[in-house]
C-alpha positions in Angstrom: -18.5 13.6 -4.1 -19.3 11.2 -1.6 -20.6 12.0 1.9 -17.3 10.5 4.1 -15.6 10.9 7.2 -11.9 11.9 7.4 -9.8 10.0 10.4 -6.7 10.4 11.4 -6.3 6.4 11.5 -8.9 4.4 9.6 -9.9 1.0 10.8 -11.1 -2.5 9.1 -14.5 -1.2 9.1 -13.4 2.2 7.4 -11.5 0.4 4.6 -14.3 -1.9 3.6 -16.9 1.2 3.4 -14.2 3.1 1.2 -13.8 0.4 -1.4 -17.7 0.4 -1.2 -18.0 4.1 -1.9 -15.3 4.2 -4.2 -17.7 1.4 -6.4 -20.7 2.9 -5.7 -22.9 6.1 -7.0 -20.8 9.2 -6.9 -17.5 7.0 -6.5 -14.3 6.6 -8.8 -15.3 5.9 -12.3 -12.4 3.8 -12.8 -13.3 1.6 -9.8 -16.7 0.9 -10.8 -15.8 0.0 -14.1 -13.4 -3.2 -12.6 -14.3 -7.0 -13.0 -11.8 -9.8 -11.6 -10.9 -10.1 -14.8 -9.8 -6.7 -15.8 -7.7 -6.6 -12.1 -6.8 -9.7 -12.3 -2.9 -9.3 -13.4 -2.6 -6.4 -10.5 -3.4 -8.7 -8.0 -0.5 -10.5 -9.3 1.9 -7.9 -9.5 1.1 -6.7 -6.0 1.5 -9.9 -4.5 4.9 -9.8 -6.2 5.8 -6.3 -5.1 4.8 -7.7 -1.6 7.6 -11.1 -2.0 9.9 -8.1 -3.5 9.4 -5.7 0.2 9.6 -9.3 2.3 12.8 -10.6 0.4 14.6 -7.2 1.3 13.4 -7.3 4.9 12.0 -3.6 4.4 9.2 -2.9 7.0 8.1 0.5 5.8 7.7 -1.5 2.1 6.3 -4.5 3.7 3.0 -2.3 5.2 2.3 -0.5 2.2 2.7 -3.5 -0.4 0.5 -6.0 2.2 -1.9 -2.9 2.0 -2.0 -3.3 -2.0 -2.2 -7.1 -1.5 -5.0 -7.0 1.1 -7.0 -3.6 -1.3 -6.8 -6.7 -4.2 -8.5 -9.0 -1.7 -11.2 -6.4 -0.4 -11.5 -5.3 -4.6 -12.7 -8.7 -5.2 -15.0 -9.3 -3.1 -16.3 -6.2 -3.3 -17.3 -7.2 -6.5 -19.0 -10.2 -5.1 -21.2 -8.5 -2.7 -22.6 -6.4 -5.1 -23.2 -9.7 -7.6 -24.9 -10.7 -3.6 -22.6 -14.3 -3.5 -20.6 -13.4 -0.3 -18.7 -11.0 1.3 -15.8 -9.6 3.1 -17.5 -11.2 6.3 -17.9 -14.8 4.7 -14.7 -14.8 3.1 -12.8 -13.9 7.1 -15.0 -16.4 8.1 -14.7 -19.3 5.7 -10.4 -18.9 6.3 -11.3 -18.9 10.0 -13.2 -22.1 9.7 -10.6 -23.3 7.3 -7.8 -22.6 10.5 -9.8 -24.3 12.8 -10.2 -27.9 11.1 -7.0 -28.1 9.6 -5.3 -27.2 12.8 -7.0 -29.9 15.2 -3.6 -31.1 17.5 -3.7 -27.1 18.4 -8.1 -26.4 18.7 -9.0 -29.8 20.5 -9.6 -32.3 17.3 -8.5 -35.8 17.5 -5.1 -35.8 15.5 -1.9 -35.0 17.4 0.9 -33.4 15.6 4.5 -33.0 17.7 6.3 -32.2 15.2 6.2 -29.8 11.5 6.2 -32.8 9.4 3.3 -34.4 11.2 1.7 -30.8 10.9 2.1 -31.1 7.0 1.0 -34.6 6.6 -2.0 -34.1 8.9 -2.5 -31.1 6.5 -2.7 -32.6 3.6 -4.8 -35.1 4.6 -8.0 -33.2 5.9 -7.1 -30.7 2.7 -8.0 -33.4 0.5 -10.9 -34.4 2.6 -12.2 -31.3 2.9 -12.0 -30.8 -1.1 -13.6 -34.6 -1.7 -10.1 -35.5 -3.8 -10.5 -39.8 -3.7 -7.0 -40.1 -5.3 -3.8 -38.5 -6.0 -4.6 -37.5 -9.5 -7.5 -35.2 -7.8 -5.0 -33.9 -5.8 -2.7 -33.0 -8.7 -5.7 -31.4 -10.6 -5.9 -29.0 -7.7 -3.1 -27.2 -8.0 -3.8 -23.8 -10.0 -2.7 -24.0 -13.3 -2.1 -20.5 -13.0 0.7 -21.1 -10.8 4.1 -20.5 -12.3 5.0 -23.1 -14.2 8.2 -24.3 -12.2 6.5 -23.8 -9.3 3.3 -26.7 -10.2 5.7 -29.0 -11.5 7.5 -29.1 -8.4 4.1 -29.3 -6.4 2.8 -32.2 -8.7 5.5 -34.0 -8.2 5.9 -33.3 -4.7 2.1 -35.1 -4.1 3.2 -38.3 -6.4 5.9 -38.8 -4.5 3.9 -39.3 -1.1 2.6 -42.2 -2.5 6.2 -43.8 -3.2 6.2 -42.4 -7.1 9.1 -41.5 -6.7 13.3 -42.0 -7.8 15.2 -44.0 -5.5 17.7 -41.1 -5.5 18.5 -37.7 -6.8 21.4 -39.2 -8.7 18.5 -41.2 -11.3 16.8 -38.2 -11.3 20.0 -36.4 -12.6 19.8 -39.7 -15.1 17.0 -39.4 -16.0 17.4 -35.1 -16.9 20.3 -35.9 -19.1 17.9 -38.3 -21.2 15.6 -35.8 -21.7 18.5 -33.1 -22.9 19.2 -36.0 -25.6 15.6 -36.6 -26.3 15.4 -32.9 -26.7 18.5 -32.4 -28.9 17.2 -35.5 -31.3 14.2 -33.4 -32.0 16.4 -30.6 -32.8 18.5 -32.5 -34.8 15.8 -33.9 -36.4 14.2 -30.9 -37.6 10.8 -31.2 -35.9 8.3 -28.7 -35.5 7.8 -27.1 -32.2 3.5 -28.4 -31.8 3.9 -32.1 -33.2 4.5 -35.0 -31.2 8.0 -35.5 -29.5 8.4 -31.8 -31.4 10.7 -29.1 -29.3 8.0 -27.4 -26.9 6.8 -31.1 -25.8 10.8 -32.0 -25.2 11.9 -29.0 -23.6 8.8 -29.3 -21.4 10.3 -32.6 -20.5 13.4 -31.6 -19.5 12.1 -28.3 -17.4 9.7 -30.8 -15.4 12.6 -33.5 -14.7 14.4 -30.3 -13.2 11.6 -29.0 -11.1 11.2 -32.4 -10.0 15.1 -32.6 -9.1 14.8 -29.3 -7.3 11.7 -30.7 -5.1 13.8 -33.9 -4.5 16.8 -31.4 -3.4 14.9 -29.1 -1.0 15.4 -26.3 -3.9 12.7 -23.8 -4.8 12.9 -23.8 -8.4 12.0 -20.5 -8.7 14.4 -19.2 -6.8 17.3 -21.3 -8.3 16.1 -19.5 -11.4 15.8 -16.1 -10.7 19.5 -16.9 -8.7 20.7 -17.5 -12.1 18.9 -14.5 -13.9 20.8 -12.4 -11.0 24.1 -14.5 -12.2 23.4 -13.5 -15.8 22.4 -10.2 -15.1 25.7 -9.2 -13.6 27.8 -10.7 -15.8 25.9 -9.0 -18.6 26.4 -5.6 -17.2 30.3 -6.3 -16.9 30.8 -7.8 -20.1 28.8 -4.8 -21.5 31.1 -2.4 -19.2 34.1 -3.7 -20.9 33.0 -3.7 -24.3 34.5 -0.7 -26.5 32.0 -1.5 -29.6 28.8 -2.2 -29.8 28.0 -6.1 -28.9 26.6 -6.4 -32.2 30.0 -5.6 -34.0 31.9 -8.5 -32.1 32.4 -11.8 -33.4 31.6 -14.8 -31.8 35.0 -15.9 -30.2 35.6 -11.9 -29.2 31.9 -12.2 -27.6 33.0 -15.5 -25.2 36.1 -13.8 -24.5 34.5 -10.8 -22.9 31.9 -13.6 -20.9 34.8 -15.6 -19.7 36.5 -12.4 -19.1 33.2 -11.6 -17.1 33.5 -14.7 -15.1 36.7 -14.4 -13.7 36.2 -10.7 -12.9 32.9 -11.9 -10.7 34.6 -14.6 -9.1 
C-alpha cells in the first residue's frame, strides 16, 4: 500500500503522482514491470478506441478513451523520468514551444497566413526547418514508417507532389493504376515467387501505392475508403450468410455468386 490521498475530483498534478506511485515502491507490480516496448501496441489500440468514440460522436466515450490515450502518454514518460531524460513538464513544454513557432501569423512572427492553405504551407515549411530536412527525400524519410501503410503512401506522395512530382490529372493516375493491375497479373501469370524481383508482393505493392496516391490526388482518405468497403463487405456477408440454408462451404461456386448478387440487390 501506498500512502495517497482520495479526492472527489483529481487534478493534472494528482494523475502524474498516481502513475508515479503506481511505478514506484509499494506500487502495481504490473506497472513497474512496463517498457515502451511491452505498451507499445496499447497505446495504439487506445488511440484507436479514441477515433472509434470521436467517429460516433459519443461524449461520455470520447472522455474516457482521451483518458486512456492521455494515461499512454503520461505511461511513457513516466518511464523516461525515471531513466532521468525528460519529463511530463518538458514534453508540455517542448509541444508548447512547438505551437508557438509553427504558428507565427497568430504569436507575432513574421509570416502572415489569411487563409488554411497558407497555414499549411507555412507549416510545412518551418516543420522542415525545424527538423534540418535540406530536400524532399528528408522530408519523405520523416514520416513514421509505423504509420499504416495506406496512410504513408498517401503522405509521401502528398510531399512529392509540392514540388510539381506530380500527374497532370487524376485520369493518368487512373492510367497508370490499371498498368500496374497488368504488371501484377503478368507476375501471376508468370508464376513468380512472392520475394523476387517484379514477384507478387513487389507488384501488388505497386498497385496499393498508385491507389493511395489516386486517393491523395482525390481528396480521399484511403483509409477510410477502405474500411468503407470492409463495412460494404461486411454487410453483404451477413446477408448472404442470412440466406444461406447450408453451410457456405457446401455451395458451389455459381450457387455462392448467386447468393452475393442476391446480396447486392437486397442492400441496394
Amino acid at each position: 500500500m501506498v500512502d495517497f490521498e482520495y479526492k472527489p475530483r483529481y487534478g493534472w498534478d494528482d494523475f502524474l503522482e498516481i502513475m508515479r506511485l503506481l511505478r514506484g515502491p509499494g506500487g502495481c507490480p504490473w506497472d513497474a514491470e512496463q517498457t515502451h516496448q511491452s505498451i507499445r501496441r496499447n497505446f495504439l489500440e487506445e488511440t484507436c478506441e479514441a477515433l472509434d468514440a470521436l467517429d460516433r460522436d459519443d461524449a461520455v466515450d470520447m472522455q474516457e478513451e482521451l483518458g486512456d490515450v492521455l494515461m499512454q502518454v503520461v505511461f511513457h514518460a513516466t518511464i523516461e523520468e525515471e531513466r532521468g531524460r525528460f519529463t511530463m513538464a518538458d514534453v508540455v513544454d517542448g509541444v508548447a514551444q512547438k505551437m508557438v513557432y509553427r504558428h507565427p501569423h497568430v504569436f507575432g512572427g513574421t509570416m502572415k497566413a489569411d487563409n488554411s492553405e497558407q497555414v499549411l504551407a507555412n507549416w510545412e515549411v518551418l516543420k522542415r526547418k525545424e527538423k534540418g530536412q535540406a530536400s524532399t527525400a528528408d522530408a519523405i524519410e520523416s514520416v513514421p514508417h509505423t504509420m499504416p501503410a495506406l496512410w504513408r503512401a498517401e503522405k509521401t506522395a502528398a510531399k512529392t507532389a509540392k514540388v510539381g512530382f506530380d500527374w497532370e490529372d487524376t485520369m493518368s493516375a487512373l492510367c497508370k493504376l490499371e498498368e500496374e493491375v497488368r504488371e501484377l497479373r503478368q507476375a501471376m501469370e508468370a508464376g513468380r515467387t512472392v520475394d523476387e524481383r517484379h514477384g507478387i508482393r513487389e507488384e501488388l505493392g505497386d498497385t496499393l501505392f498508385v491507389a493511395a496516391k489516386l486517393a491523395q490526388m482525390t481528396g480521399i482518405d484511403p483509409e477510410d475508403a477502405l474500411h468503407r468497403a470492409c463495412d460494404k463487405f461486411d454487410s453483404r456477408f451477413r446477408l448472404v450468410e442470412n440466406a444461406a440454408d447450408k453451410p457456405l462451404a457446401e455451395y458451389g461456386k455459381e450457387e455462392l455468386l448467386a447468393l452475393w448478387q442476391a446480396a447486392k440487390e437486397q442492400e441496394s
